[in-house]
C-alpha positions as CSV (number, residue, x, y, z in Angstrom):
1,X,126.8,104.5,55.7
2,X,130.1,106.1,56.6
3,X,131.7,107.8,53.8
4,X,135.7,107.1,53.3
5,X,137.7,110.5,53.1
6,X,139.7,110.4,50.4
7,X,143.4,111.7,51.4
8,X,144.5,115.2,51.1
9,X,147.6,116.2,49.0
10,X,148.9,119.5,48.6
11,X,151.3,121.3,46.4
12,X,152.6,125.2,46.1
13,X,154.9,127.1,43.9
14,X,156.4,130.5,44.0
15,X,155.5,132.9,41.2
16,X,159.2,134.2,41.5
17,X,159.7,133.8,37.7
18,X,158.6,132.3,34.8
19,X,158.4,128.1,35.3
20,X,161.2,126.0,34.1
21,X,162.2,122.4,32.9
22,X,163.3,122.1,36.3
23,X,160.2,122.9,38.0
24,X,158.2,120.8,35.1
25,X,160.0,117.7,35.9
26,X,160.6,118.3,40.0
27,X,157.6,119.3,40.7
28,X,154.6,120.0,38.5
29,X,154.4,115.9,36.5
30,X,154.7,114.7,39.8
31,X,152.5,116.3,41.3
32,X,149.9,116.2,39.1
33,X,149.5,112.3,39.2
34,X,148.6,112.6,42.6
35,X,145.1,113.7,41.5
36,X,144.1,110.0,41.0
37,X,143.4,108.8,44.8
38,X,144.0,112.1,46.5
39,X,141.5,115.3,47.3
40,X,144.3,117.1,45.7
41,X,144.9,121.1,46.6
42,X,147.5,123.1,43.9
43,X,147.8,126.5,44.8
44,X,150.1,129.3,43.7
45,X,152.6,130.9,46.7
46,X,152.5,134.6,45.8
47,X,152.5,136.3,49.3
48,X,155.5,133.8,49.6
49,X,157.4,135.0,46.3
50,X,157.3,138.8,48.0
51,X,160.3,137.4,49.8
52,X,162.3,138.3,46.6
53,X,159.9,140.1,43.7
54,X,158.9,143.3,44.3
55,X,158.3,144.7,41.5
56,X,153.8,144.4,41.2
57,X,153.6,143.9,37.3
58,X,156.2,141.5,37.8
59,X,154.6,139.7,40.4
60,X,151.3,139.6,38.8
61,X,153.1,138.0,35.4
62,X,154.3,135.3,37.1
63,X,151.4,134.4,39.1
64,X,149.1,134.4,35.6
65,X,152.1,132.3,34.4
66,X,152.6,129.7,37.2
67,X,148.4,129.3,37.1
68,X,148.4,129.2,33.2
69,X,151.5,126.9,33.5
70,X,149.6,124.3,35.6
71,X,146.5,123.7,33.4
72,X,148.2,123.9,29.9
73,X,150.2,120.8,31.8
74,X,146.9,119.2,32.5
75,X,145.4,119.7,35.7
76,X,141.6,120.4,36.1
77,X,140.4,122.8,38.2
78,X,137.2,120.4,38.7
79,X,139.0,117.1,39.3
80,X,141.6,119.7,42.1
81,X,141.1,122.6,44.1
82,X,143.5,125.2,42.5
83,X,143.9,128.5,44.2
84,X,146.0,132.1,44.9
85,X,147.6,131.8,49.0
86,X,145.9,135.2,49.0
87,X,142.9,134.6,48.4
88,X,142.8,132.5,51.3
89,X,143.1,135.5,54.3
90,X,142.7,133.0,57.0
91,X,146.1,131.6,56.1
92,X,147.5,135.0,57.3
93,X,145.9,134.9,60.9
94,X,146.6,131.7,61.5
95,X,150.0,132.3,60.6
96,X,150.1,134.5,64.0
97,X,149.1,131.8,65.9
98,X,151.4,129.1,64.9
99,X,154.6,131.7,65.1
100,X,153.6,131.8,68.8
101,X,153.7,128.0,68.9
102,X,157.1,128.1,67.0
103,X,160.3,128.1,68.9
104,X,163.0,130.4,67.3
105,X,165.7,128.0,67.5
106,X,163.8,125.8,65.1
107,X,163.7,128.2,62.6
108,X,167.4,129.3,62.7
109,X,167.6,125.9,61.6
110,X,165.7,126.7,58.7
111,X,167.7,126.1,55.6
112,X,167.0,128.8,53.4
113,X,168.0,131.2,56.8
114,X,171.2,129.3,57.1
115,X,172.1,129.6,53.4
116,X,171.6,133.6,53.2
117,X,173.9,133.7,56.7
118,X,176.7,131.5,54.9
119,X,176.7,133.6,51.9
120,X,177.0,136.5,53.8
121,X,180.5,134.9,55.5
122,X,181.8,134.0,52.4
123,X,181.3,137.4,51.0
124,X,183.3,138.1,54.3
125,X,180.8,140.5,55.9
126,X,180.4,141.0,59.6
127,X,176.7,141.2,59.9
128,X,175.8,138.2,59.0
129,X,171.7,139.3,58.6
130,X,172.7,141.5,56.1
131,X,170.0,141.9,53.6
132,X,167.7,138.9,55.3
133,X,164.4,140.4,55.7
134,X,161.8,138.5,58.0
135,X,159.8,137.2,55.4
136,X,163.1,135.0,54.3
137,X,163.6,134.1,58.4
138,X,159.4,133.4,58.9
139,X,159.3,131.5,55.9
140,X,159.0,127.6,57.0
141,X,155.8,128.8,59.2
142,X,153.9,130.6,56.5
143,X,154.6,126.8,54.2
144,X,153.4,125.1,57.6
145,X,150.2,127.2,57.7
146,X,149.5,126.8,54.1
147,X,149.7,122.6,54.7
148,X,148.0,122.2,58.0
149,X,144.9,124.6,57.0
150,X,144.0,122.4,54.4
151,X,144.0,119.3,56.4
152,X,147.0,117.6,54.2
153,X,147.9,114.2,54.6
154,X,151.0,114.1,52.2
155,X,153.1,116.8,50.8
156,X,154.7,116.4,47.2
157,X,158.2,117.5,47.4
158,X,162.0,118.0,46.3
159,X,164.4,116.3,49.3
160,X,165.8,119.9,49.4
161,X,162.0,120.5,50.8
162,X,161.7,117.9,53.3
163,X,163.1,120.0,56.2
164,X,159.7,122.1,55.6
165,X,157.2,119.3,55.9
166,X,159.5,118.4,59.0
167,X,158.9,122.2,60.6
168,X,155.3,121.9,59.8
169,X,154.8,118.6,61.7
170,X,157.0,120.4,64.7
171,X,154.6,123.2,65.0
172,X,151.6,121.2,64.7
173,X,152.8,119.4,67.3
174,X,153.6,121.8,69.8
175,X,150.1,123.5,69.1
176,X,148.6,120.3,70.0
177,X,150.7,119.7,72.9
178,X,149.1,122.7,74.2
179,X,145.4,122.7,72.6
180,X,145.7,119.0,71.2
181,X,142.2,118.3,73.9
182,X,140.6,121.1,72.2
183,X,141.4,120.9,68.5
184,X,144.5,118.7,67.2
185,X,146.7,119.4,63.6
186,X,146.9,116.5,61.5
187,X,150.6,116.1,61.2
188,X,151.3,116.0,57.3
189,X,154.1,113.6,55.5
190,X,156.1,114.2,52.7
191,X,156.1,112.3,49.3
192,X,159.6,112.6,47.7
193,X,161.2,111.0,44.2
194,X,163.4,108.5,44.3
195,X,164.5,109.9,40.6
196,X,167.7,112.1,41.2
197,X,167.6,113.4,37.8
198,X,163.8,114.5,38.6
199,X,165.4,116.2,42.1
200,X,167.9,117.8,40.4
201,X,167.7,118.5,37.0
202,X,171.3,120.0,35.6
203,X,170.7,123.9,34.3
204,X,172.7,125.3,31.1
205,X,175.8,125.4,33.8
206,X,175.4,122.0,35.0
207,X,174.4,123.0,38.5
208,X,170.8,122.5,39.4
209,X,168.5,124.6,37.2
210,X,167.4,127.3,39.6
211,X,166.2,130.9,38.9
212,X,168.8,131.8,41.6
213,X,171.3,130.4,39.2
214,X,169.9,131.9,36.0
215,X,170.8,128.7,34.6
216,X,167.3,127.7,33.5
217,X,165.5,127.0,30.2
218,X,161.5,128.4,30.4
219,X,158.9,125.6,30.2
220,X,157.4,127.3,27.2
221,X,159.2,129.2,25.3
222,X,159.2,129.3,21.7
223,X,160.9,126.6,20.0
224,X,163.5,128.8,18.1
225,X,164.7,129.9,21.9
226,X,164.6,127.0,23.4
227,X,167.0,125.2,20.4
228,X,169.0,128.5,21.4
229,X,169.2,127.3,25.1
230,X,169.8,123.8,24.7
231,X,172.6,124.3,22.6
232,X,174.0,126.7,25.4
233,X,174.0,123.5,27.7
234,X,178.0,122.8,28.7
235,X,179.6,120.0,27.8
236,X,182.9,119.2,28.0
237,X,185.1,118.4,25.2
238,X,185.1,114.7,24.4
239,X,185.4,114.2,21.0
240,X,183.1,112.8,18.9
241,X,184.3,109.7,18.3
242,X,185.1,108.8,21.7
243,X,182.7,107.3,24.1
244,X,180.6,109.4,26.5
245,X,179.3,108.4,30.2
246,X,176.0,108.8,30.5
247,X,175.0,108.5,33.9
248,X,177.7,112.1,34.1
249,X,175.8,114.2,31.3
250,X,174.2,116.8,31.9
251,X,172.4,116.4,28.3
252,X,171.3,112.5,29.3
253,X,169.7,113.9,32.6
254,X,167.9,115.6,31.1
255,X,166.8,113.7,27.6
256,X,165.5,111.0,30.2
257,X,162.7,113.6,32.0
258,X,161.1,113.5,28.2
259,X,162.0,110.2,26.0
260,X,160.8,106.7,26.8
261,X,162.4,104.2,27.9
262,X,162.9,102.6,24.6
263,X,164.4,106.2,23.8
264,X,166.6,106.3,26.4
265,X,168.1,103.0,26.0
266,X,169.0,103.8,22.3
267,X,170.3,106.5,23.3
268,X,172.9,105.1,26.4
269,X,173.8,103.1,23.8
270,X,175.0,105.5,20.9
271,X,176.9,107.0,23.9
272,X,178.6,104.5,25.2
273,X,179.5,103.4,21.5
274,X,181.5,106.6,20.7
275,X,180.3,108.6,17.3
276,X,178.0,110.8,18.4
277,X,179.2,114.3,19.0
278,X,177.7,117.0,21.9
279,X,176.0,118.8,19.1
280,X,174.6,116.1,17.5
281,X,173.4,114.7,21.2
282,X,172.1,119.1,21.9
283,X,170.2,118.7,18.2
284,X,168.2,115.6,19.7
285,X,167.6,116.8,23.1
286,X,165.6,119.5,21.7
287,X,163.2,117.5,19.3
288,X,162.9,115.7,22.1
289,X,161.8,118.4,24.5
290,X,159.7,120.4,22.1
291,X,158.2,117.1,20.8
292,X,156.8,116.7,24.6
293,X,155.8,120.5,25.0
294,X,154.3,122.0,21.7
295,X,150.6,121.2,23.0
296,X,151.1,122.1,26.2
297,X,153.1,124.9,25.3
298,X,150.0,126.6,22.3
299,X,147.7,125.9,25.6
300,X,149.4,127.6,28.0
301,X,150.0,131.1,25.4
302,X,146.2,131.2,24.8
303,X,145.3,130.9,28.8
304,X,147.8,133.9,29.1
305,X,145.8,135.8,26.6
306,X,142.5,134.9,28.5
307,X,143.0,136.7,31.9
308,X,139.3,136.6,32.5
309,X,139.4,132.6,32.2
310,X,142.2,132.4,34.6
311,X,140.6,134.2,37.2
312,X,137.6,132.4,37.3
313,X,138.8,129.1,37.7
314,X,141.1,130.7,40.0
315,X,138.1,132.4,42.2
316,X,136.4,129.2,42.1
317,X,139.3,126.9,43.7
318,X,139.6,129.8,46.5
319,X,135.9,129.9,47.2
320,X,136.2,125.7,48.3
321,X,139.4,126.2,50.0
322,X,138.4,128.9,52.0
323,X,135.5,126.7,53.3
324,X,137.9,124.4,54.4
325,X,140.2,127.1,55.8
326,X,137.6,129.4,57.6
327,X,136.8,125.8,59.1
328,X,140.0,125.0,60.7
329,X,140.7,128.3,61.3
330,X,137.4,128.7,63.7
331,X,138.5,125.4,65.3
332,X,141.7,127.1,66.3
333,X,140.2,130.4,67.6
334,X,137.9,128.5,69.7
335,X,140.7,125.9,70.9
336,X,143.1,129.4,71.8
337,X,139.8,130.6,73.7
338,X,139.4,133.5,70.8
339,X,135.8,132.8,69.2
């Protein structure tokens, strides 16, 4: 009897700072119902985050963070394989291969690459490199290597992140354009929300919460700071009797990512009613967030005082996906004629 493969999904996130609201809703919830149907694969981007932090402590904060982060919101390292990029050393050789494969063009293309150059002509400089190391420029192929050697079928992600999923179906397809009789990449889709709030949740400026912003509110800190932060949220300056738009508040975006619909409808309505003032509205935001986070938020402080725990489940999610690595990686050498 044939057995039925279940599909893969995969998921990654930079350890470039301590996990926000934003990357709760955008990325993590989401992510995490994929378990259910999926041979899902979580791991934790930190060769990716030297792009930026380079600082070691640092770096090995947030990577105990981002791990710790992921199982206090509920995923089980039996039910997913959850792993460190380097732990997985194949990625790194294979990531050789595939930059041969990759034509430069398509990664002057990249997004993040354009965005550093168009900052750099705003700020008026001539060279418009400046301060763009090649880890930035290579980016999009190390994410393309960390996708196609595990095999995955869908890709959980942001729209801002489709264009990566995109770059990693366009090297897999020029590697089996040349190799595809030998050995042939699956070519991997993305899975994106429909919920714009969810895509871009508004930071304590109103732009997208983003580290690069530092305009975001940490996932779990303690609930005297985070009443702190969500009163810092801007507003404008409606008064309180007059009635307030939800669908343009910052404060309703985000009070929808944690109450129920029932919530939320009560809610529009106060709003649109007039009598209830942006600290009022800031007051209720919060017992709304922390009302969704204190459990996850006591887990998450005693797996980052339990560094020996972390690692081991850690260790254990590397050891099955470098079986599937070292796998497709020998598939490759021996397709290249290296073996």
């Amino acid at each position: 009897m044939t057995e039925t493969r279940r599909p893969i999904s995969l998921t990654g996130i930079k350890p470039t700072g301590v996990p926000h609201l934003g990357n709760y809703v955008g990325a993590i919830r989401p992510a995490l119902k994929l378990v259910e149907g999926y041979d899902a694969f979580y791991f934790i981007a930190d060769y990716h985050a030297l792009i930026s932090v380079r600082d070691r402590e640092s770096l090995d904060y947030y990577t105990r963070s981002v791990a710790a982060t992921w199982l206090a919101c509920g995923l089980d390292p039996e039910a997913a394989t959850f792993y460190r990029q380097s732990d997985i050393p194949e990625t790194f050789e294979l990531t050789w291969v595939l930059a041969c494969m990759t034509p430069k063009g398509l990664m002057n293309r990249a997004h993040a690459y354009k965005a550093a150059r168009d900052k750099n002509r705003e700020a008026g400089l001539v060279d418009l490199d400046a301060g763009i190391n090649m880890g930035l420029y290579n980016y999009p192929i190390l994410m393309a290597v960390d996708i196609l050697i595990m095999e995955a079928d869908v890709v959980p992600v942001g729209k801002d992140q489709i264009q990566h999923v995109e770059i990693a179906r366009d090297i897999a397809g020029s590697f089996n354009h040349a190799y595809g009789d030998k050995y042939e990449f699956k070519l991997p889709r993305n899975i994106t929300s429909e919920d714009e709030d969810a895509n871009a949740m508004p930071g304590l400026d109103g732009r997208k919460m983003s580290k690069s912003y530092n305009n975001t509110i940490p996932l779990f800190c303690e609930r005297n700071e985070l009443r702190k932060l969500v009163r810092r949220i801007k507003t404008d300056s409606t008064p309180v009797d007059a009635p307030k738009d939800p669908d343009s508040s910052s404060l309703f975006s985000i009070y929808k990512q944690f109450a129920s619909e029932e919530d939320q409808a009560k809610m529009r309505e106060r709003m649109l009613a007039g009598g209830l003032g942006w600290g009022e509205m800031k007051d209720m935001l919060f017992e709304q967030i922390d009302a969704v986070l204190a459990e996850p938020r006591e887990r998450y402080k005693a797996l980052m005082e339990d560094r020996k725990a972390l690692d081991e489940i850690l260790a254990s999610g590397a050891e099955r996906a470098r079986a599937r690595a070292r796998r497709v990686l020998e598939s490759v050498r021996a397709a290249i004629g290296i073996d």
